[in-house]
KOLKEBA-515089 format. One line per 8 residues: number of its first residue (from 1); for each residue x, y, z of N, C-alpha, C. Coordinates in Angstrom, 3 decimals, always signed. Example, Ala and Ser with C-alpha at 12.3 -4.5 7.8 and 13.67 -1.06 7.14 Angstrom:
<pts>
1> +13.190:-5.690:+7.800:+12.300:-4.500:+7.800:+13.200:-3.300:+7.800  +12.850:-2.250:+7.080:+13.670:-1.060:+7.140:+12.900:+0.030:+7.870
</pts>
This chain:
<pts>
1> +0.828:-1.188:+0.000:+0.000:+0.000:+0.000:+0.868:+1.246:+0.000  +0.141:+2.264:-0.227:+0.948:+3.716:-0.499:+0.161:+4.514:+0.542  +1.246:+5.088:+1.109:+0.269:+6.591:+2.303:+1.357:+7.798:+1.667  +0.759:+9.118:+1.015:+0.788:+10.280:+0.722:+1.225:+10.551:+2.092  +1.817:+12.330:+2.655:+1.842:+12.440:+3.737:+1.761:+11.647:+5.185  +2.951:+10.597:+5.046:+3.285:+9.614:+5.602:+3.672:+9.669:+7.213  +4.791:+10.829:+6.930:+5.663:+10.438:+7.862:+5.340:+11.168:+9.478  +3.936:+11.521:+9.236:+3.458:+12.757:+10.510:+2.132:+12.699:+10.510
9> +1.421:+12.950:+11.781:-0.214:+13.084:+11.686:-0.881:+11.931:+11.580  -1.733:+12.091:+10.689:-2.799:+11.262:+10.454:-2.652:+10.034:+9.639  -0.973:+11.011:+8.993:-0.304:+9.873:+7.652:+0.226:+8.778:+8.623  +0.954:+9.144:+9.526:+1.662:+8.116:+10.035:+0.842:+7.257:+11.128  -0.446:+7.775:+11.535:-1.488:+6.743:+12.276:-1.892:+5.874:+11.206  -2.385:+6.681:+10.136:-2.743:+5.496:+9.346:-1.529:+4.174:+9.103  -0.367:+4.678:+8.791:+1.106:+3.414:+8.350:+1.055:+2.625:+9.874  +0.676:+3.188:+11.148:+0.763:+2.608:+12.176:-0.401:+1.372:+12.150
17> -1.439:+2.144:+11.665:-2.839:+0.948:+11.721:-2.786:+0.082:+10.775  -2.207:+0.230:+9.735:-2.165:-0.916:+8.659:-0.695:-1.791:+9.360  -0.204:-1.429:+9.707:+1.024:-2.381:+10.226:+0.360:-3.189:+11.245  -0.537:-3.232:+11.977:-0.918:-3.793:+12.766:-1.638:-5.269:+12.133  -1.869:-5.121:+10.594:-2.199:-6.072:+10.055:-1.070:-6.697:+9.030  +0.149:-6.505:+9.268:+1.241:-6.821:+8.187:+1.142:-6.348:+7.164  +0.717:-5.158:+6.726:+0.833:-4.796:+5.488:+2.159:-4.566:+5.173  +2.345:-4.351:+4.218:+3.616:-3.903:+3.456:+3.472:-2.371:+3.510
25> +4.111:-1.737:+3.763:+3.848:+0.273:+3.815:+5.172:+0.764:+2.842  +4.551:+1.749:+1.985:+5.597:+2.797:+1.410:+4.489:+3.901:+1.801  +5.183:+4.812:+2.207:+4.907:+5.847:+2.330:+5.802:+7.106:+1.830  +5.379:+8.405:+1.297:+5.922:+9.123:+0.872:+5.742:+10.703:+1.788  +6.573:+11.367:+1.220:+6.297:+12.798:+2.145:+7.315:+13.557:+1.244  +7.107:+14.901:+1.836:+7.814:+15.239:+1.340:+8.626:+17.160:+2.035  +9.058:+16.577:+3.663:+9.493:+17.131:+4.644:+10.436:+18.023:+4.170  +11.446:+18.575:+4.796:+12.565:+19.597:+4.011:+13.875:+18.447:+4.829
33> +13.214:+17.574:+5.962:+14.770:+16.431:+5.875:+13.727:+15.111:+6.304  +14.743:+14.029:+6.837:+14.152:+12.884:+7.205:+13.581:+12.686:+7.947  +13.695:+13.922:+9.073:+13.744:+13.343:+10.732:+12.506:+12.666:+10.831  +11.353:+13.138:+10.379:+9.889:+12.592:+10.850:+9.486:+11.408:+10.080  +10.200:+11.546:+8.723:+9.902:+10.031:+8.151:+10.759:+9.278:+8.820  +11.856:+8.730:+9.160:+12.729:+8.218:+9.990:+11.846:+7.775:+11.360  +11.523:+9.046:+11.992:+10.703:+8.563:+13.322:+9.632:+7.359:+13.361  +8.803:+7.940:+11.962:+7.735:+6.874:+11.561:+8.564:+5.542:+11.197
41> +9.600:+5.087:+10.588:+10.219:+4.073:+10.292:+10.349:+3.484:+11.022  +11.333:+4.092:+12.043:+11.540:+3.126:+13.643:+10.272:+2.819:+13.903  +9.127:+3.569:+13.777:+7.785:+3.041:+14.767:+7.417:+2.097:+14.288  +7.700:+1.789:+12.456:+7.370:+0.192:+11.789:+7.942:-0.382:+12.278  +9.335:-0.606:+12.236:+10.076:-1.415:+12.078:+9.770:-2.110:+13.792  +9.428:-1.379:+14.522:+9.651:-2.272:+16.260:+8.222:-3.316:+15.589  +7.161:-3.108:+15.067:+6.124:-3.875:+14.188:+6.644:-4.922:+13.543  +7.791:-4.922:+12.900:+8.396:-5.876:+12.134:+7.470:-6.107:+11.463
49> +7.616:-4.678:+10.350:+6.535:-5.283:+8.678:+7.605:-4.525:+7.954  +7.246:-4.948:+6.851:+8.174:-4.082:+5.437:+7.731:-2.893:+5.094  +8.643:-1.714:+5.374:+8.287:-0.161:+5.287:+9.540:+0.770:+4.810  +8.680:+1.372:+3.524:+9.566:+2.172:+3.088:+9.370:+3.557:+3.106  +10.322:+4.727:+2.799:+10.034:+5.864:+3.083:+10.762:+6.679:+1.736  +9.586:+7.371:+0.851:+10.546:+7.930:-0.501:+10.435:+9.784:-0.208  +10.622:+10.753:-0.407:+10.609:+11.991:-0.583:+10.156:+12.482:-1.944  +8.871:+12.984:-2.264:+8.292:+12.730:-3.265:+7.555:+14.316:-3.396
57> +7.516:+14.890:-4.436:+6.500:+15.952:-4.829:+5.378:+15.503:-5.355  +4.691:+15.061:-4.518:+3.114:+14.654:-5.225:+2.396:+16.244:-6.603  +3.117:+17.343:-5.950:+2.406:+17.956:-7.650:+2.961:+17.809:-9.008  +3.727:+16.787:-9.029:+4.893:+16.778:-9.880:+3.913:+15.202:-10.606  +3.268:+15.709:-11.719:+3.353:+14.082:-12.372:+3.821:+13.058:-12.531  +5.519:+13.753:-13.023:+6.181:+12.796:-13.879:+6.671:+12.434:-12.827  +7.104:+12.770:-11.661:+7.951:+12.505:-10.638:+6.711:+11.168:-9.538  +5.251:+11.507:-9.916:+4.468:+10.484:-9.118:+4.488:+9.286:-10.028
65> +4.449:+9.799:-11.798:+4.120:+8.618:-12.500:+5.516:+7.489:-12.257  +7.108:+8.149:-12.405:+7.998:+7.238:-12.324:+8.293:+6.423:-10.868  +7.705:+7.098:-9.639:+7.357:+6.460:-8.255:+6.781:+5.064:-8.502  +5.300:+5.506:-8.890:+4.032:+4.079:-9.279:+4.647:+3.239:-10.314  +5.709:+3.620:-11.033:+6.052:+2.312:-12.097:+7.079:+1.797:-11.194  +8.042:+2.536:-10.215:+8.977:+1.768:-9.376:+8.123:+1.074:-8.483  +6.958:+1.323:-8.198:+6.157:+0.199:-7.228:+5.482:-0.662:-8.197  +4.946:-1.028:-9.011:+4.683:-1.860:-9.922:+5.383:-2.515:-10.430
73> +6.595:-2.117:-10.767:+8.174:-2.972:-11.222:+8.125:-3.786:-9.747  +8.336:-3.260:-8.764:+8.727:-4.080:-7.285:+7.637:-4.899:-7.007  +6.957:-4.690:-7.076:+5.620:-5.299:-6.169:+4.547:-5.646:-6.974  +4.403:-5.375:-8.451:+3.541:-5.928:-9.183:+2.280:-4.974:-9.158  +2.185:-3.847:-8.319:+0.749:-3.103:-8.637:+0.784:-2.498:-7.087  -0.400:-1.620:-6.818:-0.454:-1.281:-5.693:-1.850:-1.392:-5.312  -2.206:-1.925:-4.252:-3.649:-2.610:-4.011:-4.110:-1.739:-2.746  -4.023:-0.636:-2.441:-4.302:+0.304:-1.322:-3.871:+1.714:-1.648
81> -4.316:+2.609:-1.973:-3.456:+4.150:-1.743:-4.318:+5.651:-1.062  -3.637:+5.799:-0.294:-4.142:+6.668:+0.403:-3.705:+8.012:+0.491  -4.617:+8.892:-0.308:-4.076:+10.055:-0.376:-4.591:+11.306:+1.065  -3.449:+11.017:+1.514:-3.555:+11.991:+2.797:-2.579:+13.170:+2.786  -1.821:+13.517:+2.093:-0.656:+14.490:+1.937:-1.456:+15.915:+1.397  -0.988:+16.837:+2.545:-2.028:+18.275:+2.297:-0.967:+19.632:+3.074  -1.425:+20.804:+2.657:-0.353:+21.458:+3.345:-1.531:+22.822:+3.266  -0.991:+23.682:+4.303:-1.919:+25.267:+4.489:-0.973:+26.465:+4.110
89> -1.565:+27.498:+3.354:-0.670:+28.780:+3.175:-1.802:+29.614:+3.729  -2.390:+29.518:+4.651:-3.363:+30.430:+5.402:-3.527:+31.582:+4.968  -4.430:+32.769:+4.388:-4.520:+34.592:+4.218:-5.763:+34.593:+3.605  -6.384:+35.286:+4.421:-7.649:+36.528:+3.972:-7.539:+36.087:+2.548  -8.552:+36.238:+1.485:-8.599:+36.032:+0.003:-8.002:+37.345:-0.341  -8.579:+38.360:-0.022:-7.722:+39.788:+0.070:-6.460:+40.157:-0.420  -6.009:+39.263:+0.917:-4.255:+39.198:+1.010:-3.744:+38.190:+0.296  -4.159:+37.148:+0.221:-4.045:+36.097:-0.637:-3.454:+36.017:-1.768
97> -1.845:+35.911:-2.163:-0.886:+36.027:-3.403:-1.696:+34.816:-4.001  -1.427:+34.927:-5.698:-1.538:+33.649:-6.260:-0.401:+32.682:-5.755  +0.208:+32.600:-5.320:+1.379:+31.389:-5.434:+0.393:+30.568:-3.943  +0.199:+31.538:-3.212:-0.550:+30.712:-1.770:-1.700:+29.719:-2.486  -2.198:+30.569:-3.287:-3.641:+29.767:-3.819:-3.000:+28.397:-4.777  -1.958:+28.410:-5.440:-1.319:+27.196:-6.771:-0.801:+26.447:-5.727  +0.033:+26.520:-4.442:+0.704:+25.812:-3.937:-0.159:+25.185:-3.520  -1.477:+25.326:-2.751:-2.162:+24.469:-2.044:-3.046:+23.354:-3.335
105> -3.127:+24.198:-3.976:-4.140:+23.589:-5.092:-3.540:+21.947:-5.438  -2.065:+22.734:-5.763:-1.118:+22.017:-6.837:-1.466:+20.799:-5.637  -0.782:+20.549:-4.129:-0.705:+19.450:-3.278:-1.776:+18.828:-3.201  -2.824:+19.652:-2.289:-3.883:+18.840:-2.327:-4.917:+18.522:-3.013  -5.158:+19.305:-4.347:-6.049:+18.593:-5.191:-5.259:+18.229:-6.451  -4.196:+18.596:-6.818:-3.985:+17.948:-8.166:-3.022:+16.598:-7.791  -2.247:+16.924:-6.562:-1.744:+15.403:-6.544:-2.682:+14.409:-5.716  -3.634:+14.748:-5.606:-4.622:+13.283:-5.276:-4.745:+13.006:-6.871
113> -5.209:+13.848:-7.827:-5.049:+13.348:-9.375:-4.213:+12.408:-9.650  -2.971:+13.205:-9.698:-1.652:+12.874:-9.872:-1.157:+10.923:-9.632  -1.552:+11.144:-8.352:-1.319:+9.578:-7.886:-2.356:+8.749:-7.991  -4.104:+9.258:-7.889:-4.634:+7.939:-8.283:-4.500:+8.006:-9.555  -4.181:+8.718:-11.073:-3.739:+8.025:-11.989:-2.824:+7.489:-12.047  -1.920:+7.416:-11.459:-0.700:+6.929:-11.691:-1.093:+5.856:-11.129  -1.767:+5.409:-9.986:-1.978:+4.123:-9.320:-3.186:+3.195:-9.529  -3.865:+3.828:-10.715:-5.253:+3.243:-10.975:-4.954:+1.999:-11.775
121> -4.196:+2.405:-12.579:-3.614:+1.693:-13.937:-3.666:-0.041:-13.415  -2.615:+0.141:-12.099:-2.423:-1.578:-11.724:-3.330:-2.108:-11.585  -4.390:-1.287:-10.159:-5.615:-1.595:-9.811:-6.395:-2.175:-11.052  -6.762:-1.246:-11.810:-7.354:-1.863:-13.136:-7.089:-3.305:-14.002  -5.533:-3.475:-14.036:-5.226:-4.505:-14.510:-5.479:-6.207:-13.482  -5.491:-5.787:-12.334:-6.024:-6.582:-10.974:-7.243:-6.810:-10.796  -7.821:-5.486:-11.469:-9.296:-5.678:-11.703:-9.525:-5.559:-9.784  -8.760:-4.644:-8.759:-8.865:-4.774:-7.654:-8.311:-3.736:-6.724
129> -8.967:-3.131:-5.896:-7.679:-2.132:-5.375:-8.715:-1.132:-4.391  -8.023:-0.214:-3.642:-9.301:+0.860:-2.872:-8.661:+1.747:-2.570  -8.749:+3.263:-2.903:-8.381:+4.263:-2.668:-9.085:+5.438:-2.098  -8.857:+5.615:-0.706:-9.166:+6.772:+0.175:-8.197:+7.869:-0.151  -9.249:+8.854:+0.201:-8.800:+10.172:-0.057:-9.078:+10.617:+1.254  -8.007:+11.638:+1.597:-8.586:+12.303:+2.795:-8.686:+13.965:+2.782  -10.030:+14.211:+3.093:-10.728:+15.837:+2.751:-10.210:+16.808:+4.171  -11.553:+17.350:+4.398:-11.490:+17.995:+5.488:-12.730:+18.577:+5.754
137> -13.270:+19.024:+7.176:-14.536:+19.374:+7.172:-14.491:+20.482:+7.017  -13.293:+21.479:+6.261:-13.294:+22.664:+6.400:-13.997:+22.851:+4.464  -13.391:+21.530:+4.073:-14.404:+21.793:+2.743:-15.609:+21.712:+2.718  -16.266:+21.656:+3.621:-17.625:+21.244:+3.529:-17.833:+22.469:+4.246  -17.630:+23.392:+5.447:-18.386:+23.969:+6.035:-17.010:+25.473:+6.132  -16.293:+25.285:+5.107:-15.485:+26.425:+4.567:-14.504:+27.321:+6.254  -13.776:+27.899:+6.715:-13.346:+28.385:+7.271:-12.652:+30.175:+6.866  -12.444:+30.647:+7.716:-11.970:+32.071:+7.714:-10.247:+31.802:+7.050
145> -9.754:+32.679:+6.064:-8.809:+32.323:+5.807:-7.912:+31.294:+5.350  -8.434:+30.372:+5.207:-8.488:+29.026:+4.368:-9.309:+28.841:+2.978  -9.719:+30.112:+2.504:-10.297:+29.996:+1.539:-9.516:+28.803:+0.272  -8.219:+28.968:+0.188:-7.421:+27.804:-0.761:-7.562:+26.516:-0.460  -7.403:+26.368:+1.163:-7.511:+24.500:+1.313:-9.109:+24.748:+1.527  -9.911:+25.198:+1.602:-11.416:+24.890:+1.709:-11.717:+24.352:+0.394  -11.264:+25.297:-0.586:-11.482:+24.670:-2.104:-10.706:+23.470:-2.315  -9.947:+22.911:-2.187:-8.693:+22.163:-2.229:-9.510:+21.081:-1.713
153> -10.173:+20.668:-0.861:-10.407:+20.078:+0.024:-11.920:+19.547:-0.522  -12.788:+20.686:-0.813:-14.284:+20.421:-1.153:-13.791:+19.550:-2.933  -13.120:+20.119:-3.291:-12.701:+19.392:-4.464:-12.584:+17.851:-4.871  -11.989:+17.309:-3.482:-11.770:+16.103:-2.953:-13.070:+15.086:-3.375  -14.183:+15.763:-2.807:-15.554:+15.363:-2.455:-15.963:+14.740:-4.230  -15.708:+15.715:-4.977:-16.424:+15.580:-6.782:-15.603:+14.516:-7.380  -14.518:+14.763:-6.716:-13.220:+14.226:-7.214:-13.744:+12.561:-7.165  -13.745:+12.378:-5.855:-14.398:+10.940:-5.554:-15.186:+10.224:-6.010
161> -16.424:+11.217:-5.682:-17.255:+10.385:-6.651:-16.994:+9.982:-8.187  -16.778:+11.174:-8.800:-16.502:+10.953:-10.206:-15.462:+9.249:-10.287  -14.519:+9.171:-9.828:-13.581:+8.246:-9.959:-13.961:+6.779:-9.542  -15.211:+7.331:-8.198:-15.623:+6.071:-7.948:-16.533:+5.530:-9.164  -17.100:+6.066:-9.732:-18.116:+5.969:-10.930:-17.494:+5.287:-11.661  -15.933:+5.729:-12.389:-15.504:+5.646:-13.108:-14.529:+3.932:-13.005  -14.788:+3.586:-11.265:-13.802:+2.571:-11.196:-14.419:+1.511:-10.429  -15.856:+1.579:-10.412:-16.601:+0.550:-9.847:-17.096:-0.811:-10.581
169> -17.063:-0.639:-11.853:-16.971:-1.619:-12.447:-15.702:-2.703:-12.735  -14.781:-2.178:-12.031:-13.407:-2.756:-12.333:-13.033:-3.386:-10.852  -13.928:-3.411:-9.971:-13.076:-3.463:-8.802:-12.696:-2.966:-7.744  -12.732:-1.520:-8.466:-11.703:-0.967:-7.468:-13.082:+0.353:-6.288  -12.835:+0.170:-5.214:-13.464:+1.337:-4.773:-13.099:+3.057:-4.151  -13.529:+3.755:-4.257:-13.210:+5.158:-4.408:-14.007:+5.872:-3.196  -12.825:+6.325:-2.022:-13.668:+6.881:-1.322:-13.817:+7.959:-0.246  -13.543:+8.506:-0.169:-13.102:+9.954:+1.291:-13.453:+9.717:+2.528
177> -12.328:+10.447:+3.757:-12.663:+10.084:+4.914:-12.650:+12.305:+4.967  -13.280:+12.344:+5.821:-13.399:+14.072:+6.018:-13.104:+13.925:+7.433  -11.785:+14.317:+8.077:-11.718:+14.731:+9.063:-12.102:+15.964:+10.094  -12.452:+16.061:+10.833:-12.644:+17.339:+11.687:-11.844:+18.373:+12.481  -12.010:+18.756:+13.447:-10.707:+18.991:+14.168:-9.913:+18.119:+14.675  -8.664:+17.577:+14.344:-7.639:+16.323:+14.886:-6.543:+16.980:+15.051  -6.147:+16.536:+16.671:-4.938:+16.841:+17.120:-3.642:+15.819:+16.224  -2.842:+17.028:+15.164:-1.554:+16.922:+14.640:-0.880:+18.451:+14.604
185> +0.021:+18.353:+14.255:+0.665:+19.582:+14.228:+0.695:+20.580:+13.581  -0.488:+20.202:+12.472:-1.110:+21.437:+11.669:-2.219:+22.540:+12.685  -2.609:+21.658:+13.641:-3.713:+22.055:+14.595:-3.144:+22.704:+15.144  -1.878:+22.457:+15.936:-1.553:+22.872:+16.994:-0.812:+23.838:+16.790  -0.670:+24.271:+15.603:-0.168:+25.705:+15.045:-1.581:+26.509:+15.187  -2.686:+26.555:+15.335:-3.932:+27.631:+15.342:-3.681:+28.506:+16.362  -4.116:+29.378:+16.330:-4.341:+30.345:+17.554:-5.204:+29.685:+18.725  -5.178:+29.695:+19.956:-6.103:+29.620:+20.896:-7.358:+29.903:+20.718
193> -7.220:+30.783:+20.604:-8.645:+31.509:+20.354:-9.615:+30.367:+19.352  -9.183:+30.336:+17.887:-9.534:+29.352:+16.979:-9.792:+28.059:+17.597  -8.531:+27.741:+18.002:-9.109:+26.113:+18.737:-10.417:+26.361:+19.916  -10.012:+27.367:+20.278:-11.485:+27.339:+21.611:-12.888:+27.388:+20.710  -12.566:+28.096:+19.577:-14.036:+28.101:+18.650:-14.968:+27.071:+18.163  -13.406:+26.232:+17.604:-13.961:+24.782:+17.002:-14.258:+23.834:+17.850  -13.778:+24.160:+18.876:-14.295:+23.307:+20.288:-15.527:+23.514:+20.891  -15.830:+24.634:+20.875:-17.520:+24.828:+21.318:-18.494:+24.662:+20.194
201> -18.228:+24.346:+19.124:-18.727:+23.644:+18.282:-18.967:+22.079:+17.889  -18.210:+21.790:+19.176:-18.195:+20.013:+18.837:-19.302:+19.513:+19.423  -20.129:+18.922:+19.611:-20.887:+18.375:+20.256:-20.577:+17.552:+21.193  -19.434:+16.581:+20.536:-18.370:+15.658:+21.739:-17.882:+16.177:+22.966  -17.521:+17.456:+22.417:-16.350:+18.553:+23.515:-15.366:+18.340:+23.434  -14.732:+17.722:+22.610:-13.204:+17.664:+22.479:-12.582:+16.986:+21.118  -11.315:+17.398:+21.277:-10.997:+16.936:+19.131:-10.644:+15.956:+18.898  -10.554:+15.318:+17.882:-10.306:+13.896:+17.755:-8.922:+13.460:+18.077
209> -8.632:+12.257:+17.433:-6.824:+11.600:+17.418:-6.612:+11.356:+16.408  -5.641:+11.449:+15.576:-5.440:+10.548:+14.219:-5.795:+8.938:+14.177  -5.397:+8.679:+15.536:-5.963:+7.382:+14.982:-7.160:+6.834:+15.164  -8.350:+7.463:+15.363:-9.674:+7.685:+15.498:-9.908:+7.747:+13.664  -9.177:+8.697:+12.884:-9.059:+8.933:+11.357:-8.742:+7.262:+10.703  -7.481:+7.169:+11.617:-6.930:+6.254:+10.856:-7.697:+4.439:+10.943  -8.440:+4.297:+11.685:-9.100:+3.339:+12.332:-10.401:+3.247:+10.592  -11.097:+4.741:+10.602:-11.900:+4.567:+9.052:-11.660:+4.503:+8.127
217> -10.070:+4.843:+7.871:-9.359:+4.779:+6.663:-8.751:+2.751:+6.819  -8.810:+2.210:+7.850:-8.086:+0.614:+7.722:-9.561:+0.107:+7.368  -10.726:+0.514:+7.791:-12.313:-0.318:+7.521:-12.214:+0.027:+6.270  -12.549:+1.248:+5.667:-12.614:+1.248:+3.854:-11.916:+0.211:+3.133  -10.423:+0.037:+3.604:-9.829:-0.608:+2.701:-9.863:-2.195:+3.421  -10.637:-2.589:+4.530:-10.942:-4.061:+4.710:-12.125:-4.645:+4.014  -12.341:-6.424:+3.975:-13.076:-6.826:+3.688:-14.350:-6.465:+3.867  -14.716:-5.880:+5.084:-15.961:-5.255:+5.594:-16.425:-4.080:+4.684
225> -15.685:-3.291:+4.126:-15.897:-2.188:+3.031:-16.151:-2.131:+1.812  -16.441:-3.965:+0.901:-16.232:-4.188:-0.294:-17.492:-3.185:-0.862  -18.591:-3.173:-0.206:-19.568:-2.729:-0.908:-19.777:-1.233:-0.925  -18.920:-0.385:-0.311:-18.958:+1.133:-0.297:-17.748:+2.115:-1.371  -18.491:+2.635:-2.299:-17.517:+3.203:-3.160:-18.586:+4.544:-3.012  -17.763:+5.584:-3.676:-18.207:+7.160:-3.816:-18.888:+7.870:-2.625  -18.685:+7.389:-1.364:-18.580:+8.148:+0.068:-17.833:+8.886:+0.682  -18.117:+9.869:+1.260:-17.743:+10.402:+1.772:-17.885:+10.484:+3.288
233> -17.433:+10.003:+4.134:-17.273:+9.493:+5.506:-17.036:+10.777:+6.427  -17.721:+10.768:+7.492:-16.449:+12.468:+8.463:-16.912:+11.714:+9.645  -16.002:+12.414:+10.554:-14.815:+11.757:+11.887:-14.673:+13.152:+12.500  -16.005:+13.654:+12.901:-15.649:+14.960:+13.346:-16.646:+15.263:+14.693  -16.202:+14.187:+15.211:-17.249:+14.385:+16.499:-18.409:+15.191:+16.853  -19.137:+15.212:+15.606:-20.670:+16.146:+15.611:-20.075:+17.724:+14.822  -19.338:+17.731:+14.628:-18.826:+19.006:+14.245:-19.945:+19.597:+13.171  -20.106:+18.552:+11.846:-20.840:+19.239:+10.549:-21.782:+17.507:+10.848
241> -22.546:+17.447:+10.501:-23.534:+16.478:+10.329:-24.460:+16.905:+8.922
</pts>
């Protein structure tokens, strides 16, 4: 299997929860050094499963397409991929340079493109395969200053379905998990203030865990999930219903 934004968060609960079943993990990221993919490695490896770690520009086609043929050369296809790799350039639309608005775009909606074509191909030839996407509830119920990942994110949602449409006859299923507020370190960069907001908005009273995320992202892609394609799932403790 493949995890996008691997080596931190929600990426690396998820590589944690599939190891718990021997999967095989590559995961990609694409940090400014190793340290956090490394961290996640050691956390496989005490698991004793097979885990790899590449440094990858998911907006980069050619650079995702020659990745998926090095996993198809190795491994014959890829039967899981999970696109969780996302990043924030936060500003008012106002203030908002174009490069804030392309950078987010480029990560989180064109390389979920990017890689399930590149990774559909095997699936198809397997006639087998399941690919989660992971959104956000900020696409659905938009936020202050996030106007780029709100779009980025709600994008996710069309994205899905369309693909699930497009790949349900083959096998393969297509499907989104929408997280809510989850403690990772994108969160814990907010202002106080912000987190106290989204918190009196929860109905639960308090924010999730990644691996609360990562727990719906291992059911999609188990036996229990064969029959759900073009959903969209959220994990947001009453947040948006």
């Amino acid at each position: 299997m493949v995890i996008t934004g691997g080596s931190r968060g929600i990426g690396r609960a998820v590589c944690l929860r599939f190891a718990r079943e021997d999967a095989r993990i590559i995961f990609v990221h694409y940090d400014p050094d190793d340290l956090k993919a490394n961290e996640t490695l050691e956390l496989l490896s005490k698991m004793d499963v097979e885990a790899k770690a590449k440094k990858l520009d998911i907006s980069s086609f050619g650079a995702v397409e020659e990745f998926f043929q090095e996993m198809v050369s190795e491994f014959q296809g890829v039967d899981v991929l999970v696109n969780n790799a996302g990043i924030t350039r936060d500003a008012f639309v106002m203030r908002m340079s174009d490069s804030q608005w392309d950078e987010v775009l480029a990560v989180n909606l064109k390389g979920v493109f990017n890689c399930t074509k590149a990774a559909m191909r095997s699936m198809i030839r397997n006639r087998s395969g399941r690919i989660i996407n992971i959104s956000s509830v900020v696409g659905q119920i938009g936020n202050i200053g996030q106007a780029n990942y709100a779009a980025s994110k709600a994008g996710i949602f069309g994205f899905t379905k369309s693909v699930a449409r497009e790949l349900a006859g083959r096998g393969i299923t297509v499907n989104a998990v929408t997280p809510g507020f989850i403690n990772t370190e994108m969160t814990e960069k907010l202002p106080d203030k912000v987190k106290e907001t989204f918190l009196a908005q929860i109905p639960m009273g308090r924010i999730g865990e990644p691996d609360e995320v990562a727990e719906t992202v291992y059911w999609l892609a188990s036996p229990g999930a064969t029959y759900i394609t073009g959903q969209v799932i959220h994990v947001n403790g009453g947040l948006y219903m």
